[in-house]
C-alpha positions as CSV (number, residue, x, y, z in Angstrom):
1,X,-90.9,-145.0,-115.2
2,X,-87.7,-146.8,-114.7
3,X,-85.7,-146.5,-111.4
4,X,-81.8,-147.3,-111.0
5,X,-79.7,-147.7,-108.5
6,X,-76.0,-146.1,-109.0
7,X,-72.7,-144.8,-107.3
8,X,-70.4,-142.2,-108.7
9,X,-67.1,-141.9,-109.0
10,X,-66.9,-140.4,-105.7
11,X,-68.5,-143.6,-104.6
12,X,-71.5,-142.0,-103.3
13,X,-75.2,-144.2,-104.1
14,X,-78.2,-142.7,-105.0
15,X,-81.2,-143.6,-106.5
16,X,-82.6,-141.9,-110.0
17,X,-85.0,-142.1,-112.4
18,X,-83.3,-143.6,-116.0
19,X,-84.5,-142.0,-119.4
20,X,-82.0,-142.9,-122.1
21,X,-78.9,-141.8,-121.5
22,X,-79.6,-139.6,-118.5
23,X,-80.5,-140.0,-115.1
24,X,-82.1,-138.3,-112.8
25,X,-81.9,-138.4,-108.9
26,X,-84.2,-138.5,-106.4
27,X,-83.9,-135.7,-104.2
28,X,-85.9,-135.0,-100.9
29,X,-85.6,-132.4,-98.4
30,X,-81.7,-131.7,-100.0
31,X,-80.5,-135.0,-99.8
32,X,-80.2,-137.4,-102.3
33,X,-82.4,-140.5,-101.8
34,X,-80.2,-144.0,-101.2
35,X,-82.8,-147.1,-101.2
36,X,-84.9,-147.3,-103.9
37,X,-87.5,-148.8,-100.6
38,X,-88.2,-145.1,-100.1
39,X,-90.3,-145.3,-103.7
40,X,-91.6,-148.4,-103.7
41,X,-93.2,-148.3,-100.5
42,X,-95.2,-145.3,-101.2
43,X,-98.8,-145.9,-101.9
44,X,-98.5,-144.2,-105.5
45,X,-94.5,-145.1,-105.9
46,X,-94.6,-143.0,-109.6
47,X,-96.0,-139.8,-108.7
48,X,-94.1,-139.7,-105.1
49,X,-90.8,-140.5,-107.7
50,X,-92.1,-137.9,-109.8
51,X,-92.2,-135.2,-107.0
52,X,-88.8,-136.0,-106.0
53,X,-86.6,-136.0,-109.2
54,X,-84.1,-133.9,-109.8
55,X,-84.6,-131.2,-112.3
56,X,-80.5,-131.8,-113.1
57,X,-79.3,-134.7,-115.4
58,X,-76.6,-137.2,-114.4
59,X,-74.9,-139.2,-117.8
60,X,-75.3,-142.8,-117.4
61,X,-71.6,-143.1,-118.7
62,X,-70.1,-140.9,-115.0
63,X,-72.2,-144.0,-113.0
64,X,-72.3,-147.5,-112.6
65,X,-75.2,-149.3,-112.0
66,X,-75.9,-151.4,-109.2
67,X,-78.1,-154.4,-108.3
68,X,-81.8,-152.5,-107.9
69,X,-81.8,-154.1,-104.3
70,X,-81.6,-152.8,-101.4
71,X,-82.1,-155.7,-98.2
72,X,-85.5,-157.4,-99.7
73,X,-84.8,-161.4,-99.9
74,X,-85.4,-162.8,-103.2
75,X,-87.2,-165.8,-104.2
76,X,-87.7,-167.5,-107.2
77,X,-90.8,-170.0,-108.5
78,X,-90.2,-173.3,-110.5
79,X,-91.8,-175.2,-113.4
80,X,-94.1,-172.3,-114.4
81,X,-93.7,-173.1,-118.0
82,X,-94.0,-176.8,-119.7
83,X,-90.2,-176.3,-121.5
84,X,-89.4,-176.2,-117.6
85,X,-91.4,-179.0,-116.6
86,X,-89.7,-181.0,-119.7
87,X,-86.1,-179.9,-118.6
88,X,-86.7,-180.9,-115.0
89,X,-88.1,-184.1,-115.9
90,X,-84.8,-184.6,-118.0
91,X,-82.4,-184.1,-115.6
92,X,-83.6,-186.2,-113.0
93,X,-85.4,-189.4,-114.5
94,X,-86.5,-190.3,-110.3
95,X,-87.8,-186.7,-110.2
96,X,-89.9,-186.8,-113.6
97,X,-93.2,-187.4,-111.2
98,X,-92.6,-185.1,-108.8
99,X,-92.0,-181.9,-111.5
100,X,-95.0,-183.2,-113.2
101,X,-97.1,-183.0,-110.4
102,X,-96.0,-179.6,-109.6
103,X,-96.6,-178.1,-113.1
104,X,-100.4,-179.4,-112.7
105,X,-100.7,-179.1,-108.7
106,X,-102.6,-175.9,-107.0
107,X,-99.8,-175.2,-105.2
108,X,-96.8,-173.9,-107.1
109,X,-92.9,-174.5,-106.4
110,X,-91.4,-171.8,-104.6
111,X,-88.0,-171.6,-102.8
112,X,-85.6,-169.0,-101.7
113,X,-83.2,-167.8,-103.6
114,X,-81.0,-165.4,-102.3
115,X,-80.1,-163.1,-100.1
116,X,-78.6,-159.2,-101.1
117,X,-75.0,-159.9,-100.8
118,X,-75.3,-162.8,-103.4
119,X,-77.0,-160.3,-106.2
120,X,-75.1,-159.4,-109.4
121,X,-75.9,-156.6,-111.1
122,X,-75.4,-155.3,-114.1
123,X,-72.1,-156.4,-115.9
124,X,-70.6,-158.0,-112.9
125,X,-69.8,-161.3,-112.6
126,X,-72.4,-164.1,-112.2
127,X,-70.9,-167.3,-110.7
128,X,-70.8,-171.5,-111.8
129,X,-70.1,-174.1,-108.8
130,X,-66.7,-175.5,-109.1
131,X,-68.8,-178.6,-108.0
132,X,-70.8,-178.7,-111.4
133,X,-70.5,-179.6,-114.3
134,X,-73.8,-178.7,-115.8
135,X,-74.8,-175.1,-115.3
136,X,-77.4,-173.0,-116.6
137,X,-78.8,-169.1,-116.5
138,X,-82.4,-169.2,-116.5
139,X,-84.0,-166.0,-117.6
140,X,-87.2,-164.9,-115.7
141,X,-89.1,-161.9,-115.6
142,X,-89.0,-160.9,-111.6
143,X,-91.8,-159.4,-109.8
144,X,-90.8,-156.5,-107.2
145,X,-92.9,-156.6,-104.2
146,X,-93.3,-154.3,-101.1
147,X,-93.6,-154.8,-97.5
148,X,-97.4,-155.2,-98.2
149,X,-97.4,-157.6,-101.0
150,X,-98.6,-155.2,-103.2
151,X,-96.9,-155.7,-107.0
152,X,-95.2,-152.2,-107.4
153,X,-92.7,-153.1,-110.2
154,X,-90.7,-155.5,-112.3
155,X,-87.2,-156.4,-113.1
156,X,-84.9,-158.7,-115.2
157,X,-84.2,-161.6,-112.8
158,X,-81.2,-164.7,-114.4
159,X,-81.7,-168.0,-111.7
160,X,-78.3,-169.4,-112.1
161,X,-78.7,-173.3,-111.7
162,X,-76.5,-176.3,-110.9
163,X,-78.9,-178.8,-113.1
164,X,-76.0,-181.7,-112.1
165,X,-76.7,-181.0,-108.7
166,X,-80.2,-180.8,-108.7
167,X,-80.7,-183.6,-110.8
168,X,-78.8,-185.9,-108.8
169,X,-81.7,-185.0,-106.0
170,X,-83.8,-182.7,-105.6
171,X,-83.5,-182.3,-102.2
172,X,-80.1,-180.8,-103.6
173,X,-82.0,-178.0,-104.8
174,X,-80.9,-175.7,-102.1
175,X,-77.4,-176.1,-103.1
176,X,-78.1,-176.3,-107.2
177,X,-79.5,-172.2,-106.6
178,X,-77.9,-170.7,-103.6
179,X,-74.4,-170.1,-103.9
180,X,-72.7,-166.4,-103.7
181,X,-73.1,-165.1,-107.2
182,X,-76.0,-167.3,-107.9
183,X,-78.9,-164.3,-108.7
184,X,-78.7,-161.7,-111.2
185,X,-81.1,-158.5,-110.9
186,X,-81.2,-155.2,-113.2
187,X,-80.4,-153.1,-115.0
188,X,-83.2,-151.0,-113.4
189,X,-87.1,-151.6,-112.1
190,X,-89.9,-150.7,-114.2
191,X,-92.9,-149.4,-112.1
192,X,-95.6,-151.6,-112.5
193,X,-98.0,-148.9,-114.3
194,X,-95.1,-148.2,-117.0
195,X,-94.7,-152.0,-117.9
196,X,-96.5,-153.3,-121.3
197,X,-99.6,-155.6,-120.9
198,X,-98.7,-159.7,-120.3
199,X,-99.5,-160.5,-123.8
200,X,-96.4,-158.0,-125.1
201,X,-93.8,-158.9,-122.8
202,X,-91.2,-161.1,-123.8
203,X,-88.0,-162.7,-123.0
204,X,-85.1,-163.1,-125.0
205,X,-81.8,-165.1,-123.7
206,X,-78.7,-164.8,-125.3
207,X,-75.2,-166.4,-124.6
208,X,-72.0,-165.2,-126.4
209,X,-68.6,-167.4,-126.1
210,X,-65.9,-164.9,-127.6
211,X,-67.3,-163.8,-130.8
212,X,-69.4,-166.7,-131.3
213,X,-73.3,-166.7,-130.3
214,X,-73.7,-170.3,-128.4
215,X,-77.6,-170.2,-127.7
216,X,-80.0,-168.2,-128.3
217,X,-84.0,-168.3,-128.1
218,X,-86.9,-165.9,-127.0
219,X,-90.2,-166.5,-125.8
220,X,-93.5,-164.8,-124.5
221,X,-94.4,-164.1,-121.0
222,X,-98.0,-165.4,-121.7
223,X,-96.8,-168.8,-122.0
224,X,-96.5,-169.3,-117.9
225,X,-98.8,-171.3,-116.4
226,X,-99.6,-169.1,-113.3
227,X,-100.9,-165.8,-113.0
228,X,-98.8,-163.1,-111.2
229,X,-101.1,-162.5,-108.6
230,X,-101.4,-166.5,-107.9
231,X,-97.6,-166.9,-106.9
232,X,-97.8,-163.8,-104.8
233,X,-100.7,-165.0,-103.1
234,X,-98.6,-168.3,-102.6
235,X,-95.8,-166.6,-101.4
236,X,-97.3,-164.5,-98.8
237,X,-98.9,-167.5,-97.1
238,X,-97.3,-167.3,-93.4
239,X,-94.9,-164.9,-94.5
240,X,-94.0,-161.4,-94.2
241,X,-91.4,-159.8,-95.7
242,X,-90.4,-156.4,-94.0
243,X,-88.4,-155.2,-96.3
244,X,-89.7,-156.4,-99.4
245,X,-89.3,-159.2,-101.8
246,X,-88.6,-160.0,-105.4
247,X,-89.9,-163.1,-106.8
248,X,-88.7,-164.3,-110.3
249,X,-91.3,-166.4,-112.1
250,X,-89.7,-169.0,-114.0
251,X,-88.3,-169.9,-116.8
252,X,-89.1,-170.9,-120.4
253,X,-86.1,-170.9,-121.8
254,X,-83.8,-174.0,-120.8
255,X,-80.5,-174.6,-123.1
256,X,-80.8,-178.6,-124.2
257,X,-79.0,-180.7,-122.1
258,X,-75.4,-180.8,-124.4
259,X,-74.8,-177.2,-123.3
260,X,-73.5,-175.8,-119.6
261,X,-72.1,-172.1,-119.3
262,X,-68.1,-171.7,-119.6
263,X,-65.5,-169.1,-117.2
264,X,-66.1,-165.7,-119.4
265,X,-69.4,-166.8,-121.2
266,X,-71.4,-163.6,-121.2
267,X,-75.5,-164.1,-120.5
268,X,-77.6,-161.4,-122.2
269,X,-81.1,-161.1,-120.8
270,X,-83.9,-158.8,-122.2
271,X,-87.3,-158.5,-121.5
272,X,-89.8,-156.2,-122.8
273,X,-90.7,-152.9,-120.9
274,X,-87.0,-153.1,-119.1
275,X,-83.8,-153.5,-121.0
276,X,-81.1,-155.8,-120.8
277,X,-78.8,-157.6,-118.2
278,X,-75.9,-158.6,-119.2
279,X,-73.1,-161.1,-116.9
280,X,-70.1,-162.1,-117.4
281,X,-69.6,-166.2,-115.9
282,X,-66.9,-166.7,-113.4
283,X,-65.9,-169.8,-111.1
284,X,-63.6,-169.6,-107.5
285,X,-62.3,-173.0,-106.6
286,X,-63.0,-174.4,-103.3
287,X,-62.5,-177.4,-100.9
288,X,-64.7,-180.3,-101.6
289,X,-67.3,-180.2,-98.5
């Protein structure tokens, strides 16, 4: 089961359940449901979606999709896969150590990464640092966690990263991957019990320039180096998250070092089980700080 967020042309938000090209809202005691929280902190999120959806279709086209967020913070993990270990180590020839270690160490790189008001969602704009002049996406299949912890769904998560910045040192890292504009999230949340098994999910990455197709590469989810369950456990160490949290878990895909997104690059992310999110790259200048 897939749940979207939307609003109408009347600009009213509601949350439905997404088969093809129809939707169907959640409704509960006559009103439409507005947080998708209200599923996913059920004990049994699909049958409690199930009893609540609309028996009346909405077309896709009449909506626009939002970011399937509500106020959970988002976080992201690093160096999960080697090709991210190897990127790392390029950037930042005084770092190499230090991202080696990590790849190998128990405990596994985890920062945060954004806050609500700095989510894109589907087809809208995805920011580069006017400070930078080496930025990435960096596709990652995103875990969807409830105020317990528990893994209730997934999500198509793009980790927008400053590699210039980052490289430089990583004590930068803060300002390499949080920046308004900086996270993409959607198109929708798969519930955890609809998604296919590790071993058939994987990521594709695309990035167009006009009519031309400027990188391209896929690969499989099974190639992380941590389990699921072992970055949650990480994650919830002294933590609690009251509203929720998603947590995107890496990235295998890094472009090589000769390429950094453009102003109206478009970044196409699919992962298996979900769909596709697809951004279009801006940049806002600013004062130097």
């Amino acid at each position: 089961m897939k749940l979207v967020k939307v609003i109408d042309d009347q600009q009213k938000i509601f949350v439905a359940v997404w088969e093809e090209d129809l939707l169907y809202p959640l409704q509960s005691q006559g009103r439409w449901l507005h947080h998708l929280s209200e599923v996913l902190e059920h004990v049994d999120p699909i049958a409690f979606a199930s009893s609540l959806r609309s028996p009346h279709s909405v077309p896709l086209e009449q909506v626009t999709m939002l970011a399937p967020i509500d106020q959970q913070e988002v976080w992201a993990a690093g160096v999960t896969y080697k090709r991210s270990r190897s990127a790392r180590m390029e950037e930042s020839e005084s770092a190499a150590d230090c991202y080696d270690r990590v790849y190998q160490s128990p405990r596994p790189e985890l920062f945060f990464k954004a806050s609500p008001h700095r989510v894109a969602g589907p087809h809208e704009p995805l920011r580069i640092r006017h400070d930078s002049k080496w930025n990435v996406p960096e596709p990652e299949l995103t875990l969807v966690l409830n105020s317990r912890l528990e893994l209730v769904g997934f999500t198509i998560g793009n980790d927008m990263s400053s590699r210039d910045i980052e490289g430089d040192n990583p004590l930068y890292l803060p300002q390499a991957k949080v920046y308004d504009q900086c996270c993409g999230l959607g198109p929708c949340i798969t519930l955890a019990q609809a998604m296919p098994t590790v071993a058939e999910i994987e990521i594709q990455l695309q990035i167009s320039r006009g009519d031309q197709t400027m990188f391209a590469e896929r690969i499989g989810v099974d190639q992380m180096a941590r389990g699921f369950q072992e970055l949650i456990g990480w994650l919830g160490r002294d933590q609690s998250f009251p509203s929720g949290v998603f947590l995107l878990t890496g990235t295998g895909i890094v472009p090589d070092s000769s390429f950094t997104l453009a102003v109206d690059d478009v970044v196409s992310i699919s992962i298996s089980g979900i769909g596709t999110l697809s951004n279009r790259i801006v940049q806002f200048g600013g004062a130097e700080q």
